[in-house]
Backbone as JSON Lines, residues from 0, in Angstrom:
{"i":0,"aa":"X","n":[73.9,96.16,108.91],"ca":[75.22,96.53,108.46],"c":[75.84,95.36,107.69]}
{"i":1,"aa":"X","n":[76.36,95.68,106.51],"ca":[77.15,94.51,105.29],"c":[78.41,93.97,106.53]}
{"i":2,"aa":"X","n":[78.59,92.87,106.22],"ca":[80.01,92.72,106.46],"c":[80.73,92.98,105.7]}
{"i":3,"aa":"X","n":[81.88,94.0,106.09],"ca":[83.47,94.04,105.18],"c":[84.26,93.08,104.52]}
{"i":4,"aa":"X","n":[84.24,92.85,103.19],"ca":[84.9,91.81,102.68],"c":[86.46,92.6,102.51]}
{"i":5,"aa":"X","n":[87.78,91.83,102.76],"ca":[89.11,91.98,102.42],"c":[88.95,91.88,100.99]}
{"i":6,"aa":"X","n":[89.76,93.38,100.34],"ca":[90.42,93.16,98.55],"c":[91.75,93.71,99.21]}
{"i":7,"aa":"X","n":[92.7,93.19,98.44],"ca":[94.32,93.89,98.58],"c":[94.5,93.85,97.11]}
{"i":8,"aa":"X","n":[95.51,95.07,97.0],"ca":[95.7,94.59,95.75],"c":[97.76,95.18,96.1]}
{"i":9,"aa":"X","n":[98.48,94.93,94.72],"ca":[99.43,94.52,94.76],"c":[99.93,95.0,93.41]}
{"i":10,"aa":"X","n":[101.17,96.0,93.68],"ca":[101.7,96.05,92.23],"c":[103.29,95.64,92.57]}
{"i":11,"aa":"X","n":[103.36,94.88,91.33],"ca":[104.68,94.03,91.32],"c":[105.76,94.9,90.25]}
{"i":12,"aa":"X","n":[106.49,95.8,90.73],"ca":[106.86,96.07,89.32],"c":[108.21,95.44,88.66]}
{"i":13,"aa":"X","n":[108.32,95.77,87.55],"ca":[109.25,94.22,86.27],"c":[110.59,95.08,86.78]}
{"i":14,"aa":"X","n":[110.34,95.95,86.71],"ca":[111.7,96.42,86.49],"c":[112.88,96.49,87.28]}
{"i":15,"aa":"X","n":[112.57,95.62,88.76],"ca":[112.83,95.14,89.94],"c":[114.51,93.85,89.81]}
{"i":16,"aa":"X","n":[114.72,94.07,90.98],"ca":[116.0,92.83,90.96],"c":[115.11,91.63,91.66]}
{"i":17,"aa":"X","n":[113.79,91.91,92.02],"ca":[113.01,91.48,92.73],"c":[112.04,90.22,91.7]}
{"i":18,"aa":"X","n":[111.65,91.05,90.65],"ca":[111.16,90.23,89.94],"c":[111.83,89.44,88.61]}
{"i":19,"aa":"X","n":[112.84,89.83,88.78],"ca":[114.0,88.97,88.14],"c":[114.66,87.89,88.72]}
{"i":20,"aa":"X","n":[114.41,87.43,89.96],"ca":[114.44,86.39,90.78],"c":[113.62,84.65,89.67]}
{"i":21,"aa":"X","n":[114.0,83.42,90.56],"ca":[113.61,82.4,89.77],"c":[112.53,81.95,90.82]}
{"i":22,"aa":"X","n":[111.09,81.74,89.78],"ca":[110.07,81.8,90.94],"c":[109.0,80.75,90.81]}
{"i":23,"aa":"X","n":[110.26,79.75,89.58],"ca":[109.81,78.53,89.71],"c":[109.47,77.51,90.46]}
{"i":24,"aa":"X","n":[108.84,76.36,90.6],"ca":[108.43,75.47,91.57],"c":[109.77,74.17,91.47]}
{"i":25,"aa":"X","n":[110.56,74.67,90.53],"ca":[111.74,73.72,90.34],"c":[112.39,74.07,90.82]}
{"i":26,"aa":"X","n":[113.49,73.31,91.55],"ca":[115.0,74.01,92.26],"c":[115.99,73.42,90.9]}
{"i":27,"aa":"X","n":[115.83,73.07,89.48],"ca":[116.61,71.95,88.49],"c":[117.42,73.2,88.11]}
{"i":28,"aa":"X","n":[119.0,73.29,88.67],"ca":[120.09,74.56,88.12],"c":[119.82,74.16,86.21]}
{"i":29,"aa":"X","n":[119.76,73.3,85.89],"ca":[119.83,73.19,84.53],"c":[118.93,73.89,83.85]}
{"i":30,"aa":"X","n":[117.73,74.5,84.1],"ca":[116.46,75.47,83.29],"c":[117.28,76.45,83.24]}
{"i":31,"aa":"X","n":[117.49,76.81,82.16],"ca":[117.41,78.25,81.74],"c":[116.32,78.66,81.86]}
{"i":32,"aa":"X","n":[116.73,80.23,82.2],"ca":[115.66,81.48,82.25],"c":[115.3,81.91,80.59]}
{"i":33,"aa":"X","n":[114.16,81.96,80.68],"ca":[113.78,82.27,79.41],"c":[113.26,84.32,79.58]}
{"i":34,"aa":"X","n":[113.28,84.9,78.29],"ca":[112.99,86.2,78.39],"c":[111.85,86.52,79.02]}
{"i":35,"aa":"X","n":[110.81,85.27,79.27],"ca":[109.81,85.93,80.12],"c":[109.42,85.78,81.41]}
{"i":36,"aa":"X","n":[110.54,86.28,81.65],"ca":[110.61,86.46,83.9],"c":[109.3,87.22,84.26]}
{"i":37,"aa":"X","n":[108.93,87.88,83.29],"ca":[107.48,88.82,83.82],"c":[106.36,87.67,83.78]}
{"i":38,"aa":"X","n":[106.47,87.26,82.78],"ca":[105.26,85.63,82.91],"c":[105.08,84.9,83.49]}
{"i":39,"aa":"X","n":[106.78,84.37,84.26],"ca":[107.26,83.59,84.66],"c":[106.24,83.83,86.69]}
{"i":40,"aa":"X","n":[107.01,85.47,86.67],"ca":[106.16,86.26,87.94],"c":[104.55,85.72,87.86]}
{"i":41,"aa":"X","n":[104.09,86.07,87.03],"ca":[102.66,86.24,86.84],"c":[102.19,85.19,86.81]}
{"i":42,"aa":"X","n":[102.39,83.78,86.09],"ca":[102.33,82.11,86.36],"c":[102.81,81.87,88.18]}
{"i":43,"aa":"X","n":[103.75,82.18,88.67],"ca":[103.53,82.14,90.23],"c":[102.75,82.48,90.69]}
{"i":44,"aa":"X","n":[102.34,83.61,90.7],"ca":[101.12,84.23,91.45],"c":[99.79,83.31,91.62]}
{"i":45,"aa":"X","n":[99.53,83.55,90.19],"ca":[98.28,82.63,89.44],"c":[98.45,80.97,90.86]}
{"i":46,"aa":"X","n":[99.7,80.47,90.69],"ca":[99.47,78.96,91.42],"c":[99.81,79.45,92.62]}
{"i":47,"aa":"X","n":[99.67,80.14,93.17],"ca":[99.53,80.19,94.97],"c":[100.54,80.84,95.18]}
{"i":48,"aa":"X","n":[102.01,80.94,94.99],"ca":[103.13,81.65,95.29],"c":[103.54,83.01,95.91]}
{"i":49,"aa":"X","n":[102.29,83.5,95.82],"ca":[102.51,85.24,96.24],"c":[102.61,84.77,97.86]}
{"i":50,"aa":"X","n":[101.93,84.09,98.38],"ca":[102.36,84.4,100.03],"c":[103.66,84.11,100.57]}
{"i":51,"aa":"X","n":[104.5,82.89,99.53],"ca":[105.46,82.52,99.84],"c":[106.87,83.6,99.34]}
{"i":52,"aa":"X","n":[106.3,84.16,98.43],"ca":[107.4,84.96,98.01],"c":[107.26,86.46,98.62]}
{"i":53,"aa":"X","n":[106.14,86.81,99.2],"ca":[106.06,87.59,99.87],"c":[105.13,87.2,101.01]}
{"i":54,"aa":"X","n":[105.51,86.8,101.97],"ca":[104.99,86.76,103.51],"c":[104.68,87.24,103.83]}
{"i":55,"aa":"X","n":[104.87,88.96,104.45],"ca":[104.98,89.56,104.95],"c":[102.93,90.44,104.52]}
{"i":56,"aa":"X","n":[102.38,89.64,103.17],"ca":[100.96,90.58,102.32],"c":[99.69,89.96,103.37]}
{"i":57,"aa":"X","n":[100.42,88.62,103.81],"ca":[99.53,87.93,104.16],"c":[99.3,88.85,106.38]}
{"i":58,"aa":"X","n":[100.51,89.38,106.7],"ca":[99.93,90.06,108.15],"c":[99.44,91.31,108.07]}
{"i":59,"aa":"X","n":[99.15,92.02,106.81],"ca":[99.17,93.11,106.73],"c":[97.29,93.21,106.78]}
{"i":60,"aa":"X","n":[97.09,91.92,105.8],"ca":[95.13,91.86,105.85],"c":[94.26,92.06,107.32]}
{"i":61,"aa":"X","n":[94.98,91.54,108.13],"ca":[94.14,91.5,109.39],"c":[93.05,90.95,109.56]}
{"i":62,"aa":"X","n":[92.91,89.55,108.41],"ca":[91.42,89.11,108.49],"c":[91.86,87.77,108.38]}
{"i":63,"aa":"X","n":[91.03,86.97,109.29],"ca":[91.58,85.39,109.33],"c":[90.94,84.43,107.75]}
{"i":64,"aa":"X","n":[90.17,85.5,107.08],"ca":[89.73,84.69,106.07],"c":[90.83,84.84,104.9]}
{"i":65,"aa":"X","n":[90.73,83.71,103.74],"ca":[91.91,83.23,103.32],"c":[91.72,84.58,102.03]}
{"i":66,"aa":"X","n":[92.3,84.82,101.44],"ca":[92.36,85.88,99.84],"c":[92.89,85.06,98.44]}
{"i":67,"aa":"X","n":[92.21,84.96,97.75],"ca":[92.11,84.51,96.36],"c":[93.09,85.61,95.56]}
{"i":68,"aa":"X","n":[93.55,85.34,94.83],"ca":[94.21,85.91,93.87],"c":[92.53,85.84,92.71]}
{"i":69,"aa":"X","n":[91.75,87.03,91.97],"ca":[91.53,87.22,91.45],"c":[91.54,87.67,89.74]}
{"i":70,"aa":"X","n":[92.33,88.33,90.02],"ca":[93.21,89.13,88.6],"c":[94.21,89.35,88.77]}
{"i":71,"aa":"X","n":[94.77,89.59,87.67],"ca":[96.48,89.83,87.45],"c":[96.51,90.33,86.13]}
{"i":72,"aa":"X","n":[96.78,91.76,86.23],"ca":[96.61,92.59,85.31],"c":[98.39,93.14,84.69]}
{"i":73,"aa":"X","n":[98.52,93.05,83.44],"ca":[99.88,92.81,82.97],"c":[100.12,94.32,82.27]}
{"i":74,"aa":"X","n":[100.96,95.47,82.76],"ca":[101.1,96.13,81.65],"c":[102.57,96.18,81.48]}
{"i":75,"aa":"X","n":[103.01,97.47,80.99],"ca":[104.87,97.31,80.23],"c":[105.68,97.04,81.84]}
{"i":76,"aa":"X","n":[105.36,97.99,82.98],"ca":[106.32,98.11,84.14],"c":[105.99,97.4,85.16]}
{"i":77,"aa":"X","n":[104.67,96.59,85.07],"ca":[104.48,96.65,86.24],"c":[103.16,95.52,86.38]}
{"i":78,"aa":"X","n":[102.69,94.52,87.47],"ca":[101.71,93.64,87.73],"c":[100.76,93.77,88.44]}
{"i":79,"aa":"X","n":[99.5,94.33,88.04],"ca":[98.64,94.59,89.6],"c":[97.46,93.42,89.75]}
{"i":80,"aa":"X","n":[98.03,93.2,90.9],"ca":[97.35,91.6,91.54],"c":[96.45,92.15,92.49]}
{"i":81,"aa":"X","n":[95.02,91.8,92.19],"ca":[94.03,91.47,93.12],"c":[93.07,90.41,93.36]}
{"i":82,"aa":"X","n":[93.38,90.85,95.03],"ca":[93.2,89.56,95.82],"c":[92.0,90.17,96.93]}
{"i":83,"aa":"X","n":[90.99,88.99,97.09],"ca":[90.01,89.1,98.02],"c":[89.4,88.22,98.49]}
{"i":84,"aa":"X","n":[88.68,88.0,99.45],"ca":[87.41,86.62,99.75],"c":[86.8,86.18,98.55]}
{"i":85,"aa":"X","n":[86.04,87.25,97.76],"ca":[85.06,87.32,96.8],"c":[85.5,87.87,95.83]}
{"i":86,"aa":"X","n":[85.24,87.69,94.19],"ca":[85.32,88.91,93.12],"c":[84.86,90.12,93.82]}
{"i":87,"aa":"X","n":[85.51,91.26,93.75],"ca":[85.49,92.5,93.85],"c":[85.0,93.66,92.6]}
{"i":88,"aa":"X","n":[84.14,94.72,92.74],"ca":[84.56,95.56,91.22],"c":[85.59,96.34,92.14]}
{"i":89,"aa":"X","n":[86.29,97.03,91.46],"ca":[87.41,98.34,91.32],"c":[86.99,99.12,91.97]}
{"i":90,"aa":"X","n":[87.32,100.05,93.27],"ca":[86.92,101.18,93.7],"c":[88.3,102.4,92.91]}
{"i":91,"aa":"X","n":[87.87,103.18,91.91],"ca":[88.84,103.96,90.96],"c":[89.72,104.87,91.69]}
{"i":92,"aa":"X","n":[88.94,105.38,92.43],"ca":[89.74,106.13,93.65],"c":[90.98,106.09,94.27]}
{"i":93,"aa":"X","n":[90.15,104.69,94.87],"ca":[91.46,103.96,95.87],"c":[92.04,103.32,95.47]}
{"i":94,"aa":"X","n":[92.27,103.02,94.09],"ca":[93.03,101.48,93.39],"c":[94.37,101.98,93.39]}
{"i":95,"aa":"X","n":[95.18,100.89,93.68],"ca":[96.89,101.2,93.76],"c":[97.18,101.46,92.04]}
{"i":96,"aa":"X","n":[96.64,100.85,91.0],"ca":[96.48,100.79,89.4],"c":[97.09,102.36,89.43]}
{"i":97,"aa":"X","n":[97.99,102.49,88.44],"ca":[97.88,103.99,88.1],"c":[96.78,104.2,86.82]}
{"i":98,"aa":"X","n":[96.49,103.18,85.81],"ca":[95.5,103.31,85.0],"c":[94.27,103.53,85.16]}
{"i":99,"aa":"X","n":[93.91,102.63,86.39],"ca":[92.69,102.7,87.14],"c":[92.33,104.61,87.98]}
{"i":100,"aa":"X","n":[93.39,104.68,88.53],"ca":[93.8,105.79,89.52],"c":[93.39,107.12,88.39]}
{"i":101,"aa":"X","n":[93.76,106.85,87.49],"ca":[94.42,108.3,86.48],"c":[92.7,108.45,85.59]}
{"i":102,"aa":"X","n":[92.21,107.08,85.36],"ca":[91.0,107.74,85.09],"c":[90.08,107.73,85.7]}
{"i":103,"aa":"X","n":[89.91,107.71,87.05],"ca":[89.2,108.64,88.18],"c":[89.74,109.88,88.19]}
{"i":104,"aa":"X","n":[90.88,110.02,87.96],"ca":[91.09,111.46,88.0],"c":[90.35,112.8,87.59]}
{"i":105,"aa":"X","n":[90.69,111.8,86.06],"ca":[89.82,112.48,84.55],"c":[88.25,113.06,84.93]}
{"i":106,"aa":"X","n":[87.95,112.07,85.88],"ca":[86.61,112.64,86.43],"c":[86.03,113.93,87.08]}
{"i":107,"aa":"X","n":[87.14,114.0,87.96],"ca":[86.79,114.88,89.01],"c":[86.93,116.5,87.98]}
Protein backbone atom coordinates (compact mmCIF):
# COMPACT_ATOMS: atom_id res chain seq x y z
CA UNK A 1 0.00 0.00 0.00
CA UNK A 2 1.44 3.77 -1.24
CA UNK A 3 1.56 6.06 1.48
CA UNK A 4 -0.92 9.08 1.27
CA UNK A 5 0.81 12.18 0.48
CA UNK A 6 -1.16 15.67 1.82
CA UNK A 7 -2.14 18.28 -1.39
CA UNK A 8 -4.53 21.19 -0.11
CA UNK A 9 -5.28 23.49 -2.24
CA UNK A 10 -6.72 27.02 -1.62
CA UNK A 11 -8.66 29.63 -3.44
CA UNK A 12 -8.05 33.13 -2.35
CA UNK A 13 -10.48 35.25 -3.93
CA UNK A 14 -9.42 39.27 -4.96
CA UNK A 15 -12.47 40.46 -4.60
CA UNK A 16 -12.42 40.06 -0.77
CA UNK A 17 -11.95 42.85 2.14
CA UNK A 18 -9.72 39.97 2.97
CA UNK A 19 -7.35 40.25 0.32
CA UNK A 20 -7.20 43.84 0.32
CA UNK A 21 -5.55 43.70 3.65
CA UNK A 22 -1.50 44.78 3.87
CA UNK A 23 0.40 41.53 3.71
CA UNK A 24 3.60 42.95 3.72
CA UNK A 25 6.61 41.88 5.85
CA UNK A 26 6.89 45.72 6.70
CA UNK A 27 4.88 47.31 9.49
CA UNK A 28 6.59 51.13 7.62
CA UNK A 29 2.81 53.30 7.74
CA UNK A 30 4.72 55.31 5.06
CA UNK A 31 4.41 52.49 1.89
CA UNK A 32 1.79 53.15 -0.04
CA UNK A 33 -0.37 50.46 -1.42
CA UNK A 34 0.23 50.10 -4.85
CA UNK A 35 -2.72 48.73 -7.41
CA UNK A 36 -1.35 45.39 -7.06
CA UNK A 37 -2.79 43.99 -3.71
CA UNK A 38 -3.47 40.76 -5.83
CA UNK A 39 0.47 40.42 -6.33
CA UNK A 40 1.10 41.81 -3.36
CA UNK A 41 -1.30 38.45 -1.92
CA UNK A 42 0.45 36.17 -4.20
CA UNK A 43 4.31 37.44 -3.28
CA UNK A 44 3.12 36.48 0.47
CA UNK A 45 2.14 33.26 -0.16
CA UNK A 46 5.14 32.47 -2.41
CA UNK A 47 7.53 33.60 1.04
CA UNK A 48 5.83 31.51 3.65
CA UNK A 49 2.90 33.80 4.80
CA UNK A 50 -0.15 31.69 4.10
CA UNK A 51 0.04 29.95 7.57
CA UNK A 52 0.36 33.15 9.27
CA UNK A 53 -2.35 34.86 7.60
CA UNK A 54 -4.38 32.03 7.75
CA UNK A 55 -3.77 29.61 10.72
CA UNK A 56 -6.47 28.01 10.96
CA UNK A 57 -5.16 25.74 6.81
CA UNK A 58 -2.49 24.51 8.75
CA UNK A 59 -5.20 22.17 11.56
CA UNK A 60 -7.32 21.30 8.98
CA UNK A 61 -4.28 18.87 7.11
CA UNK A 62 -4.11 16.42 9.88
CA UNK A 63 -0.64 15.43 8.90
CA UNK A 64 2.42 16.30 10.99
CA UNK A 65 4.39 16.65 7.74
CA UNK A 66 5.16 20.24 6.75
CA UNK A 67 3.20 21.49 3.02
CA UNK A 68 5.09 23.45 0.44
CA UNK A 69 3.33 25.94 -1.36
CA UNK A 70 3.76 24.57 -4.92
CA UNK A 71 1.80 26.74 -7.37
CA UNK A 72 -0.08 29.74 -7.33
CA UNK A 73 -2.22 30.04 -10.08
CA UNK A 74 -3.48 33.78 -10.89
CA UNK A 75 -6.73 34.38 -12.71
CA UNK A 76 -9.21 37.76 -12.89
CA UNK A 77 -11.20 36.74 -9.27
CA UNK A 78 -9.44 34.67 -7.68
CA UNK A 79 -5.81 32.64 -6.42
CA UNK A 80 -5.58 28.92 -6.34
CA UNK A 81 -2.70 27.86 -4.13
CA UNK A 82 -1.37 24.43 -4.03
CA UNK A 83 0.24 23.02 -1.37
CA UNK A 84 1.70 19.49 -0.57
CA UNK A 85 4.75 17.31 0.78
CA UNK A 86 5.67 16.65 -2.89
CA UNK A 87 4.75 18.18 -6.49
CA UNK A 88 1.39 16.83 -7.07
CA UNK A 89 -0.47 16.42 -10.75
CA UNK A 90 -4.19 17.80 -10.54
CA UNK A 91 -6.87 15.32 -9.70
CA UNK A 92 -9.72 17.37 -12.28
CA UNK A 93 -12.48 16.08 -10.40
CA UNK A 94 -11.69 17.05 -7.08
CA UNK A 95 -9.80 20.33 -7.71
CA UNK A 96 -11.32 23.36 -5.81
CA UNK A 97 -10.06 25.33 -9.54
CA UNK A 98 -13.29 26.09 -11.23
CA UNK A 99 -11.13 25.92 -14.55
CA UNK A 100 -9.70 22.78 -13.60
CA UNK A 101 -13.30 21.52 -12.23
CA UNK A 102 -15.29 22.74 -15.46
CA UNK A 103 -13.05 20.84 -17.77
CA UNK A 104 -13.55 17.57 -16.15
CA UNK A 105 -16.85 18.30 -16.57
CA UNK A 106 -16.62 18.66 -20.36
CA UNK A 107 -15.65 15.09 -20.05
CA UNK A 108 -18.12 13.25 -18.57
Amino acid sequence: MEPKCTKQEILLFTSTSFSKKNFTETNDPNIKRSSGDIDQLEEACWNGLLPEIMPEINEETGSNNKLFVWSIDKAKFFLCIERAEQPMAAELLWSVNPYLFLLATNYN
